[in-house]
Structure formats: structure tokens, C-alpha cells
matplotlib code that plots the C-alpha trace (Angstrom):
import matplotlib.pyplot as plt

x = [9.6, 7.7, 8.8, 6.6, 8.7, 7.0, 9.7, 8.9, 12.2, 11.9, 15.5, 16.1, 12.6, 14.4, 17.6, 16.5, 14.0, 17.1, 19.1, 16.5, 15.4, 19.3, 19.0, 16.3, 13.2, 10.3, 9.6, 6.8, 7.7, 5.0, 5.7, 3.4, 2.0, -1.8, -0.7, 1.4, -1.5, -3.8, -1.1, 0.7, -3.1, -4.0, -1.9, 0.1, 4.3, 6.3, 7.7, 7.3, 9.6, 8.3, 9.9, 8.8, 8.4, 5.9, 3.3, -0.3, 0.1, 3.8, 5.4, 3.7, 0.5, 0.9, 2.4, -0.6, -3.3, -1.7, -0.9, -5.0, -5.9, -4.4, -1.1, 1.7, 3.8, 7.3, 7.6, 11.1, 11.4, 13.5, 14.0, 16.6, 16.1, 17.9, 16.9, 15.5, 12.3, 11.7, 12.6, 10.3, 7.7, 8.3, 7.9, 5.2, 3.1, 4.1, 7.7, 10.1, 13.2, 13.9, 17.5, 18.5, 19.5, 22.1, 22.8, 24.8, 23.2, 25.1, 23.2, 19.8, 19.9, 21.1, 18.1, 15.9, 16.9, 16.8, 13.4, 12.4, 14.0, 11.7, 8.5, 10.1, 8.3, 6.6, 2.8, 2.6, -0.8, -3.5, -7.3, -11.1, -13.9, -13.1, -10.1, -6.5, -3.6, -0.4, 2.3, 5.1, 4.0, 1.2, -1.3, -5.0, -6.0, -9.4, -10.0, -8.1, -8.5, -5.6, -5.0, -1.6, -1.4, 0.4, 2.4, -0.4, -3.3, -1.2, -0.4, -3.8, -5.4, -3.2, -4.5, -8.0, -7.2, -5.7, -8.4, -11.1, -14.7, -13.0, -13.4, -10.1, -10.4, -9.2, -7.0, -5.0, -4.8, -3.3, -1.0, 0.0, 0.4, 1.1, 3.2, 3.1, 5.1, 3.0, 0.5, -1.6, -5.3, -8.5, -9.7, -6.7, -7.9, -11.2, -9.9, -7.6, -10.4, -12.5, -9.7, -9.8, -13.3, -13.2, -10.2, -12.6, -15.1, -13.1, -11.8, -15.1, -14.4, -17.4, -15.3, -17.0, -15.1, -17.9, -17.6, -19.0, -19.9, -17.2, -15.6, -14.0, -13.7, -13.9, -14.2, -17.4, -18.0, -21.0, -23.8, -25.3, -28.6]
y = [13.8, 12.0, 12.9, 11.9, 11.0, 11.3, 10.0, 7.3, 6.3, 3.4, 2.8, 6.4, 6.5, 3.9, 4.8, 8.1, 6.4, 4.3, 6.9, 9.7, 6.5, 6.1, 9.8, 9.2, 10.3, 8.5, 8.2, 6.8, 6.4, 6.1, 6.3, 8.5, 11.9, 10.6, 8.7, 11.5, 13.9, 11.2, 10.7, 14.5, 15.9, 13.6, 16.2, 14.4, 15.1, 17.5, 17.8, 16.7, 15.6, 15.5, 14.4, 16.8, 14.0, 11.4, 9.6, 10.9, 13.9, 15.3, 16.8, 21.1, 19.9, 18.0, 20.8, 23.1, 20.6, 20.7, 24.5, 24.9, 22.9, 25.2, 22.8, 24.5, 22.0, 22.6, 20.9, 20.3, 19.4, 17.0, 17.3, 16.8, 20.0, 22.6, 25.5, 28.7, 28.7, 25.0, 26.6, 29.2, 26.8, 24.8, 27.6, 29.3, 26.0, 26.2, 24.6, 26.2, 24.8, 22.7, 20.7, 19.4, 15.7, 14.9, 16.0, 14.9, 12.7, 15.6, 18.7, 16.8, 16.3, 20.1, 21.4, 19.2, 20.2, 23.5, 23.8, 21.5, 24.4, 27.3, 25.7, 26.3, 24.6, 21.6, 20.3, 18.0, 17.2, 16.8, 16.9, 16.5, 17.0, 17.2, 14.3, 15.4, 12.7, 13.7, 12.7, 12.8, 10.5, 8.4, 9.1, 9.5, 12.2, 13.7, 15.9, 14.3, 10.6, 9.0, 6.1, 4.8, 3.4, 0.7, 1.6, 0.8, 1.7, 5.6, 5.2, 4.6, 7.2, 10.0, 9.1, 9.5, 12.8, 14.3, 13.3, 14.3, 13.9, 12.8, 9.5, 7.6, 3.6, 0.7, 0.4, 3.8, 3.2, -0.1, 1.3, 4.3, 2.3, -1.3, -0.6, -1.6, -5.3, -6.3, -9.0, -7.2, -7.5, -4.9, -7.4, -6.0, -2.4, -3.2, -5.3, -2.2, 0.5, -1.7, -1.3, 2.2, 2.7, 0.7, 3.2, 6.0, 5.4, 4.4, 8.2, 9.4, 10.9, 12.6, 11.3, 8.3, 6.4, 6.2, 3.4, 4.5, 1.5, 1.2, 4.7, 3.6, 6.0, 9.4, 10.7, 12.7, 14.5, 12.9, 15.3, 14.9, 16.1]
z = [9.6, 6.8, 3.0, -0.2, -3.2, -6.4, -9.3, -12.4, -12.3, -9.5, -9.5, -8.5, -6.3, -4.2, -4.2, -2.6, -0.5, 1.1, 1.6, 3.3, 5.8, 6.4, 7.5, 9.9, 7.7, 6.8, 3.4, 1.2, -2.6, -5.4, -9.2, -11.3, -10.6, -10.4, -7.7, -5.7, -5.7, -4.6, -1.6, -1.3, -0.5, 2.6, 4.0, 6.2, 4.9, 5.8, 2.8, -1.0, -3.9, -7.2, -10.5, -13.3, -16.0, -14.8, -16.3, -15.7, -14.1, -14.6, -11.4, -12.6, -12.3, -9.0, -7.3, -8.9, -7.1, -4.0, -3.9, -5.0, -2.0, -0.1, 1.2, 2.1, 2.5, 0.9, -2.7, -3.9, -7.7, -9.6, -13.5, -16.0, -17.6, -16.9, -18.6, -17.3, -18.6, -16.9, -13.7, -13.5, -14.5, -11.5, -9.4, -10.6, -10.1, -6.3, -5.8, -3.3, -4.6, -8.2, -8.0, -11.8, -12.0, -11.6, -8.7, -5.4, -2.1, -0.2, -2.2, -2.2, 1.7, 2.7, 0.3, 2.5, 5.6, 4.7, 3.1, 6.3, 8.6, 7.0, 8.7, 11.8, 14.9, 13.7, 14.9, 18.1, 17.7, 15.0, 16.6, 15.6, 17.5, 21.3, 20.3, 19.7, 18.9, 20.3, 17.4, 19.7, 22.2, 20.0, 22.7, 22.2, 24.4, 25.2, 28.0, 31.3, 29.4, 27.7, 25.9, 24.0, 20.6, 18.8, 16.1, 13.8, 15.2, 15.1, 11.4, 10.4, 13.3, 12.1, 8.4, 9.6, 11.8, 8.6, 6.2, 8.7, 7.1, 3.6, 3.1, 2.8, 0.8, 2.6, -0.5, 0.1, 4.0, 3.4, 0.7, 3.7, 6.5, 5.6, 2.0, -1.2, -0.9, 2.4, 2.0, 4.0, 3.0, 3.4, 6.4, 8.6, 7.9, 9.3, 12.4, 13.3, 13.0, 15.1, 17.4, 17.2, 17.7, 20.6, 22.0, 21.1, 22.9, 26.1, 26.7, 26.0, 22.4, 20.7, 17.2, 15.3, 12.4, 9.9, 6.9, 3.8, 1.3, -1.5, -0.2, 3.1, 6.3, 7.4, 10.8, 12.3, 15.5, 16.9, 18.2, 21.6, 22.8]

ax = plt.figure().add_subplot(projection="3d")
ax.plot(x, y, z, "-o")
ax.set_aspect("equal")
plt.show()
């Protein structure tokens, strides 16, 4: 399960961030609301928490881009205030649930699980073209042809699956995949999607990783005569 964490407050952003990986989740944590959008609409958490008081966007208007994208993935919304009118904001711009700081590790993780628990069964598989990656098992799979992925190569495939034909910059992928503190550089993104291409074309996928100059990658279907 991976969870977005949208909160100003590093302190608090990784103080939560601990504790949800402590309960098995995987969690990303950015710190204002320009970048949570940016991140919550690649689509690819199962669920999102988002501070109401952040710089650039504030939490409402996050929330309101990914509702008009048409993401339904369960928003859960932290603020200080605790007054009625601040609630029904929150849910009007598309949260399921709004917990008021401060609150208990013990009440954050039980509204988690069960906001988690409404989306019943989750998705195995993510696909494009005649390609489908299997997220249990990390396995690139088209028709009767398989092929297994390293750990990386699957964070930066499932990205691309996502993200289909929008482009996504080598900055955000190495942000997603590699973190924030890594020293990491553009050149690895490029040496792992040449990886990926090559794994591509060895089941016989019709899926091309297109690079588009100063925009980074999307994924096409390529057309056969």
C-alpha cells in the first residue's frame, strides 16, 4: 500500500512518514501543496493525506484538483481547525475523512485502515497496450511472455504504466523512485529506461518508452502494419 503525505510541517511529515513505514506502508512525504498535486495525480497511492495549511496550494485546493481529474483515491485531511465550517469545507473539496491535530498515532492509523478498507479489493495489475505489469509479483507480462523486474526497474515501470502517454520529467521520476536525500542523478533514469526498453521489446510488447526533449517519458502503443 503506498500513502502520499502532504504536510509543511516536516517534523510532523516525518514523524508520520516513520511511523506508517513501521506499519508496513509505503510512504512518500513532500511539503507544500504544489508539490502534492504534482505527485497525488500520477495516480499511483492508495490513499492521500493532506495538511490543510500549506504553502502554494493549501490542502482544499489539492483535494479539488485531484477530485476534477477524476481520482478517487481516498483523501484524509489534517488541520488544526476545528470548527464546523472548516470541516465541511474539506469535504466539499473531495475529502472522505478530516482528523483535527492533535490527534493520537492510534486514531490516525484506524482512520487509515479504514478508509483503505472502503476500496475493497485492490488492483493486481496496471497495463498499456497489449503490456500489463503484475504489482504483486513485479512481472512484466505480455501474452504467454514474462519477464521479472528489479526492484527499480518496477518503481520506475509502474510510474510510466500509471502516467501512460503523459510525459513524466526525469526530475519527478528520480524524486518517486530514488527519494529526495539520494545522490541519484538524471543519467541513472536514462540507464534504467534503457533497461526497460530492452525488457519490452524481449516479450514482444507493442509499448515504446518515448523521450520527449526537456519533458521526459511517456509510454505509446506502437502501431504495426
Amino acid at each position: 500500500m503506498k500513502i502520499l503525505i502532504a504536510e509543511d510541517d516536516r517534523m510532523l511529515a516525518d514523524a508520520l512518514k516513520e511511523l506508517l513505514e513501521g506499519h508496513g506502508f509505503q510512504v512518500d512525504a513532500v511539503y507544500d501543496g504544489e508539490m502534492g498535486a504534482e505527485y497525488a495525480l500520477l495516480g499511483v497511492y492508495d490513499l492521500l493525506i493532506l495538511d490543510v495549511m500549506m504553502p502554494k496550494l493549501d490542502g482544499y485546493q489539492v483535494a479539488g484538483k485531484v477530485r476534477a481529474s477524476r481520482c478517487g483515491t481516498p483523501i484524509l485531511m489534517l488541520t488544526a481547525r476545528s470548527q464546523l465550517e472548516d470541516r465541511v469545507q474539506g469535504l466539499e473539496a473531495g475529502a472522505d475523512y478530516y482528523l483535527t491535530k492533535p490527534f493520537a498515532a492510534r486514531e490516525l492509523l484506524a482512520c487509515i485502515h479504514a478508509l483503505l478498507r472502503r476500496q475493497g479489493a485492490q488492483v493486481d495489475e496496471v497495463t498499456f497496450g497489449n503490456t500489463a505489469l503484475d504489482l504483486s509479483t513485479s512481472m512484466l507480462v505480455c501474452g504467454e511472455r514474462q519477464i521479472r523486474l528489479s526492484a527499480k526497474e518496477f518503481d520506475v515501470m509502474r510510474l510510466l504504466f500509471q502516467s501512460g502517454e503523459k510525459n513524466l520529467s526525469k526530475e519527478l521520476i528520480l524524486a518517486r523512485v530514488w527519494g529526495y536525500d539520494s545522490e541519484a542523478v538524471e543519467n541513472h533514469v536514462e540507464v534504467y529506461v534503457g533497461f526497460l526498453r530492452k525488457k519490452l521489446r524481449s516479450i514482444g510488447s507493442n509499448v515504446r518508452i518515448r523521450a520527449v526533449r526537456k519533458l521526459g517519458y511517456h509510454l505509446e502503443v506502437e502501431e504495426h502494419d
